[in-house]
C-alpha positions, 0 to 999 in steps of 0.5 A: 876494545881489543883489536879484533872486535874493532876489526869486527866493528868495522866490518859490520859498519862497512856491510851494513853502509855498502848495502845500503847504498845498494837499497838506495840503487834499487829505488832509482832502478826502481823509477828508471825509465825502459824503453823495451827494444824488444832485440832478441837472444843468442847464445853464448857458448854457441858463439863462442864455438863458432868463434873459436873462443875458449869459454868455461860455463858453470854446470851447477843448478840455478835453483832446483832442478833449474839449468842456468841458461846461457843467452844474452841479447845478440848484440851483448853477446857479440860483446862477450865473445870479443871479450873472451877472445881478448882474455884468451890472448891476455892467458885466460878464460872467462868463465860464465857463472850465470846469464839470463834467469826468467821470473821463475828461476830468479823467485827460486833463487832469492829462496835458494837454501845456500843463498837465502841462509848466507844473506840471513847468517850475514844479516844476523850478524850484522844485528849482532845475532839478533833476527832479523824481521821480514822487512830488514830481510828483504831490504838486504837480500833485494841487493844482492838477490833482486825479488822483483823483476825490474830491478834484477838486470838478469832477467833483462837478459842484459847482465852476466856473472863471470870468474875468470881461469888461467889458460895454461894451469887451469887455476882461478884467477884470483881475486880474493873470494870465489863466486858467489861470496856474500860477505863485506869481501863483496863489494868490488873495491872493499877494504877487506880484500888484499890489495893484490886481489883488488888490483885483479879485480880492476884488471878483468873489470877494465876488460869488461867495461872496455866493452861496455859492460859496467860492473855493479859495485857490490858484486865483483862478479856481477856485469851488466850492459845497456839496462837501468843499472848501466845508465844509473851508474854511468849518469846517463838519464837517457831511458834505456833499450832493455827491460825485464821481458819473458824469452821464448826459447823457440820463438826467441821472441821476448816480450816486457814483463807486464808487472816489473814491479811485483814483488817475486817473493812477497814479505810473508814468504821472506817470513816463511824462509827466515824460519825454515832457515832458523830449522835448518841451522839447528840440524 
C-alpha cells in the first residue's frame, strides 16, 4: 500500500471512528434529563453595541431565504459580550456565525444543498464510493446537523458558532479550515490538522470555556452552555436549565418544544435528498 492510500486509510478510519462517537453522544443526549428554566432571550449584537464590544456577524442565510438570528438566553449573552471584550483586548474579534435556530430553520438546514451534499460526498466516501442507504445517512448527518430538536443545543437558544478575526489586519484567525468545514479536519484536536492550527484552536477554546461555554468535539466552531450537551461533556448527571423551546420574538417569552424527540426530517425525506443530491452532482 503505497503512502498516500494509508493516509487515505487513516483518515477514513479516523472519520468514521469520531463519528461514531458523535452518534453515541446523541443517544445520551437523547435520554438527559431538562429541567426548562424557561429564562428568556437577548440579543447579541444589541449587546455588544451597548457594551462597546467589537463583534462581526455573519450575513449569509441559514437556509433559504432564512436570516440567522442572533439571541441567546440573557445570562449566556452576558457571558458573550465578556468574552468578546476579553478578545478585543487579546487583538481579536469574535465573529458569530450562528445562534439560536427554531425548528423550522434547523429542518432547512439538515436539507441545505451545500450542507446536505458535503455529509453525503463525505459519507460516500467514507464507503468507498458506495451510497449510502437512508438510515447511515441520517446516522452521519444527525452529528453534525441534529434532525431532531432535543439534541440540537441551537434550538435550546443555548449554543453559539464562532470564527474568530484579528483586530488590526481584519484576517481570520487561523485555525486550519473556515467555518463550516465538514471533513475528518473537523474535530477540534484531529490529527489532520497542523499542530500550529490545533494550539489555535485550544487557545480561543480556553477563552470560551473560561466562561463556561464547552466546546463540542467534533466541530471546532460549535460552544455551548448549560444544556445536555454541557452536562454530558463535563459529568455532571445533574438535569439541566435549558431545553429546545419555541421563541416569541415579540413577546420573548419561550416555551418547551412539546415533542423534543421528533424526527425534523423523517427517514423517507433523508432518502428524497440522498437522490436530489445524487441529480445535482451529474449537472
Amino acid at each position: 500500500m503505497t503512502a498516500m492510500n494509508t493516509d487515505e486509510a487513516a483518515r477514513r478510519s479516523y472519520w468514521a471512528e469520531q463519528m461514531e462517537q458523535g452518534y453515541a453522544i446523541v443517544q445520551k443526549l437523547i435520554e438527559f434529563p431538562v429541567n426548562e428554566c424557561g429564562e428568556r432571550f437577548a440579543s447579541i449584537p444589541d449587546a455588544a453595541a451597548a457594551a462597546n464590544v467589537e463583534m462581526l456577524f455573519s450575513t449569509s442565510k441559514i437556509a433559504g431565504d432564512l436570516d440567522r438570528v442572533y439571541f441567546l438566553r440573557e445570562s449566556l449573552v452576558r457571558d458573550v459580550i465578556t468574552i468578546g471584550r476579553e478578545m478585543n483586548e487579546r487583538g481579536w474579534i469574535l465573529k458569530i456565525e450562528d445562534g439560536f435556530r427554531s425548528l423550522e430553520m434547523q429542518r432547512q438546514l439538515v436539507r441545505k444543498p451545500s450542507v446536505f451534499d458535503t455529509v453525503l460526498k463525505k459519507t460516500m466516501w467514507e464507503l468507498g464510493g458506495e451510497i449510502p442507504t437512508p438510515e447511515m445517512m441520517f446516522r452521519r448527518a444527525i452529528v453534525l446537523t441534529a434532525n431532531m430538536p432535543k439534541i440540537g443545543a441551537h434550538m435550546s437558544g443555548s449554543a453559539i458558532d464562532i470564527s474568530v478575526f484579528n483586530r488590526t489586519v481584519g484576517t481570520e484567525v487561523w485555525r486550519g479550515y473556515s467555518y463550516l468545514e465538514m471533513s475528518e479536519c473537523t474535530p477540534m484536536r484531529s490529527p489532520f490538522v497542523a499542530s500550529e492550527h490545533i494550539t489555535t484552536r485550544l487557545e480561543i477554546c480556553a477563552m470560551m470555556e473560561k466562561h463556561g461555554f464547552i466546546h463540542f468535539p467534533f466541530e471546532f466552531w460549535h460552544f455551548d452552555k448549560d444544556d445536555a450537551g454541557m452536562h454530558i461533556l463535563t459529568g455532571n448527571p445533574a438535569p439541566c436549565r435549558f431545553g429546545p423551546v419555541n421563541w416569541n420574538p415579540q413577546t420573548n417569552e419561550v416555551t418547551p418544544v412539546e415533542d423534543s424527540l421528533a424526527l425534523l426530517n423523517p427517514l423517507p425525506v433523508i432518502e428524497r435528498e440522498i437522490a436530489a443530491a445524487l441529480d445535482r452532482a451529474k449537472k
